[in-house]
N, C-alpha and C positions, 0 to 999 in steps of 0.2 A: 325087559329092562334090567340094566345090574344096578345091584343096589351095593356100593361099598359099604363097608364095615369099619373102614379105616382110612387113614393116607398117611404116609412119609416121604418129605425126598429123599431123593440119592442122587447127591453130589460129586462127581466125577475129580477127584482132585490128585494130587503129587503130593503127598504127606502125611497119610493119617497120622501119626506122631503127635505133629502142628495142628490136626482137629482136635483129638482127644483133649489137649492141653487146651486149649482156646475155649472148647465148649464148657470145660469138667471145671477150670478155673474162675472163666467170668459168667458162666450161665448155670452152673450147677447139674447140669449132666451127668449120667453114668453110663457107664460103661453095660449095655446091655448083651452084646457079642462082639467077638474081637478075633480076627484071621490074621493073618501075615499082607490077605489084599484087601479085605473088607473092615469096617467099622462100622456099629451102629449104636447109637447112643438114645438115651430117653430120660427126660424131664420129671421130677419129682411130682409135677401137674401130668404127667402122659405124652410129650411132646416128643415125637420121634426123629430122630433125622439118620441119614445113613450115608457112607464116607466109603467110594471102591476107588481103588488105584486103576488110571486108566493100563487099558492093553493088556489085559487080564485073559488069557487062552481060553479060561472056563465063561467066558462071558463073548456076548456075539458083538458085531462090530458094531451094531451102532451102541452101544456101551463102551467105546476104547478113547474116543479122545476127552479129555480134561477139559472143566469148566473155565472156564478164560475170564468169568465176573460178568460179563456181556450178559444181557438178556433174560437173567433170572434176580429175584430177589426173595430171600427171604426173610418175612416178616415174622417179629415176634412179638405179639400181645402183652404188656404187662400194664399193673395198675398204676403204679406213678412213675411217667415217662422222665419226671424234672430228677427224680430221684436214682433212677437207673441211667439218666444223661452224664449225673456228678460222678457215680459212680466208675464209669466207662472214663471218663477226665481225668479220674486219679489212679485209674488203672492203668493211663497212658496209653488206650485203643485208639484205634488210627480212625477218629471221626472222618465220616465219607460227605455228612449231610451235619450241618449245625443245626440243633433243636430250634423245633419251628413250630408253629401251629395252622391247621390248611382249614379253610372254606369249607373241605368237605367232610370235616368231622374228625381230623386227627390230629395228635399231636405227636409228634415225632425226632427222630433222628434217623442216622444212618450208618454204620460201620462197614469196615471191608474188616473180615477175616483171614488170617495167617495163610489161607491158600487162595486167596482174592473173591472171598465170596463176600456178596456185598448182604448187610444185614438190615431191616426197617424194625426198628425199635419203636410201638406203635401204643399210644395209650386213645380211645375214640373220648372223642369228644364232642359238646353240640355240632350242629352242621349250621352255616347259615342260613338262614331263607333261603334261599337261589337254590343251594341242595336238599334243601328239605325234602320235596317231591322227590327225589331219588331213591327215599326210603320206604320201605314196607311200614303199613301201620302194627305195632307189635305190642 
């Protein structure tokens, strides 16, 4: 069995520039390593993410084309989603998803990011009955 140790994405984008800025500004991000094609940033909590320019020679093909916002989402945990919603409003980010509260224990938003990556801004919350069973006893 492999047993990970870790995980980060790596988001296939046209800008690292437009990440650095986007992350380091309204998420508080650093600068962990930084190439001419690669980026990879981490959360003062540990939260990884990684930013390569597609069509990169040193990298095999299926790493070349660019994230289009299609099919992936990433979410980000924080404790008060009402308060990280105002914040993101007066920072003028391109709300994707209007804060909402779901049935199944969340409360949320959504953003698109400067290179169309779309973001789930995620606080959990109770579930209702109907999802309750969904959950482990913990």
């Amino acid at each position: 069995m492999i047993k990970p140790a870790g995980s980060f994405p790596v988001f296939i984008v046209r800008n690292l520039l437009n990440a650095k800025n986007f992350y380091s500004e309204n998420f508080g991000f650093a600068t962990a390593f930084e190439s001419e094609w690669y980026l990879h940033l981490v959360s003062e909590s540990g939260i990884q993410v990684g930013f390569l320019l597609p069509d990169q020679p040193t990298q095999p093909s299926i790493f070349h084309k660019p994230c289009n916002g299609s099919g992936v989402i990433f979410s980000l945990e924080v404790a008060d989603v009402d308060s990280a919603y105002s914040e993101a409003k007066g920072a003028s980010l391109e709300v994707a998803l209007e804060l909402r509260s779901e049935d199944w224990g969340q409360r949320h938003f959504c953003l698109k990011d400067s290179n169309g990556i779309y973001l789930d801004i995620v606080q959990t919350i109770e579930a209702t009955e109907e999802y309750q069973p969904g959950y482990e006893a913990k």
